[in-house]
C-alpha positions as semicolon CSV with decimal commas, in nm:
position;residue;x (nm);y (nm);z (nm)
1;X;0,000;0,000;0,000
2;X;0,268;0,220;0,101
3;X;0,435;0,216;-0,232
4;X;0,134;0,320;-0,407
5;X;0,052;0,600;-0,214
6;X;0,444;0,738;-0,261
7;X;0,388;0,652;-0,648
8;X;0,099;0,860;-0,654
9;X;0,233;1,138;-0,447
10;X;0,501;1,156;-0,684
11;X;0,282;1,131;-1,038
12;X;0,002;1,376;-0,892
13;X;0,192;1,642;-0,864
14;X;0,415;1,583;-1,201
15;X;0,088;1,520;-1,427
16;X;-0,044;1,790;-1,266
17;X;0,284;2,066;-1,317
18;X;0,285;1,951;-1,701
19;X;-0,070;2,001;-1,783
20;X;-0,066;2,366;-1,649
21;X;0,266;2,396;-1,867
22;X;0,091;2,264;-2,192
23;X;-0,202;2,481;-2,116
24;X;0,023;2,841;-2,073
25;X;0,240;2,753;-2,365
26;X;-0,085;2,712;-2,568
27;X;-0,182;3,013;-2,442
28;X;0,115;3,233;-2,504
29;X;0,064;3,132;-2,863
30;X;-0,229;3,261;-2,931
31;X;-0,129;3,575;-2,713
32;X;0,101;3,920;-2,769
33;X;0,254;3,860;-2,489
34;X;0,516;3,556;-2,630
35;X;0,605;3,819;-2,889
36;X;0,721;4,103;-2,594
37;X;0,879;3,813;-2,441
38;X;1,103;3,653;-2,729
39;X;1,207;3,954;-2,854
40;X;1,373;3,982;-2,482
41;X;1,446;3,611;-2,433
42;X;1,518;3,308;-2,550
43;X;1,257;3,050;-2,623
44;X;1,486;2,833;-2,448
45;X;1,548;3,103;-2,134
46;X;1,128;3,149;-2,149
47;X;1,087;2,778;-2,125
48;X;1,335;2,722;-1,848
49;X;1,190;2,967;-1,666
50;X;0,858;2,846;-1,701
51;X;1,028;2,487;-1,622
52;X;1,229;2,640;-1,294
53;X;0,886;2,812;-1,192
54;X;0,650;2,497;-1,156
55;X;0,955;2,298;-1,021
56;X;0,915;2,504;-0,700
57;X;0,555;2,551;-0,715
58;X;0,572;2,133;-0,700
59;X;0,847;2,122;-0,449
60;X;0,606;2,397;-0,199
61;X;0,332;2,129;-0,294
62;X;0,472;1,853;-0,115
63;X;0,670;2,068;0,140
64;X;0,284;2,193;0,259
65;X;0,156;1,786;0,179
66;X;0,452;1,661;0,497
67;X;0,341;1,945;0,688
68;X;-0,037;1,869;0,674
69;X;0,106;1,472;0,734
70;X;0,375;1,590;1,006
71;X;0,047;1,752;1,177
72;X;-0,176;1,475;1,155
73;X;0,050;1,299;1,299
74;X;0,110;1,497;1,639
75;X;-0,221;1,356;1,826
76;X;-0,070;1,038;1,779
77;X;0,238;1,160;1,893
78;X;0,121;1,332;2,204
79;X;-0,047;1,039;2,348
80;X;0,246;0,805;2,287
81;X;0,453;1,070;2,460
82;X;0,139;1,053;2,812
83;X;0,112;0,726;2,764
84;X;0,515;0,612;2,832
85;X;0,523;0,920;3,147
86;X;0,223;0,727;3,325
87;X;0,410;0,441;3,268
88;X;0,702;0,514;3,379
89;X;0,609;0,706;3,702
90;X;1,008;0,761;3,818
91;X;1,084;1,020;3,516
92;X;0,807;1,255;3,707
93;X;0,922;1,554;3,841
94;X;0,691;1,722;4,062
């Protein structure tokens, strides 16, 4: 189960990252604003940068997916943490 579930937290995000890139190059064709922009840049430098920018937007994705995991986690955590200082009634400090 668990390899699933990192296989899909993997593809999700990818799938995901490329579609909006299809759909904003498709845009920018039919747009001015490509024109501004090659007459600046690169199509290479544009589409690195468009690369570079959803890179991060994926890598924020899964930084904010652990967080929401790291703090679903912390009930769990808290009661393992009661649970062992009733058992162990010499660490208490009163």
């Amino acid at each position: 189960m668990l390899p699933l579930l990192v296989v899909a937290a993997v593809m999700l995000p990818l799938f995901t990252s490329g579609g909006f890139l299809l759909r904003s190059l498709a845009h920018e064709k039919s747009s001015r604003v490509t024109e501004i922009l090659l007459v600046s840049l690169r199509p290479r430098q544009l589409l690195a940068g468009k690369l570079l920018g959803l890179g991060v937007l994926t890598l924020v994705q899964y930084a904010i997916w652990g967080a929401i995991a790291l703090l679903a986690q912390a009930p769990n955590r808290l009661d393992q943490s009661a649970e062992i200082w009733c058992l162990h009634p010499e660490t208490r400090t009163v």
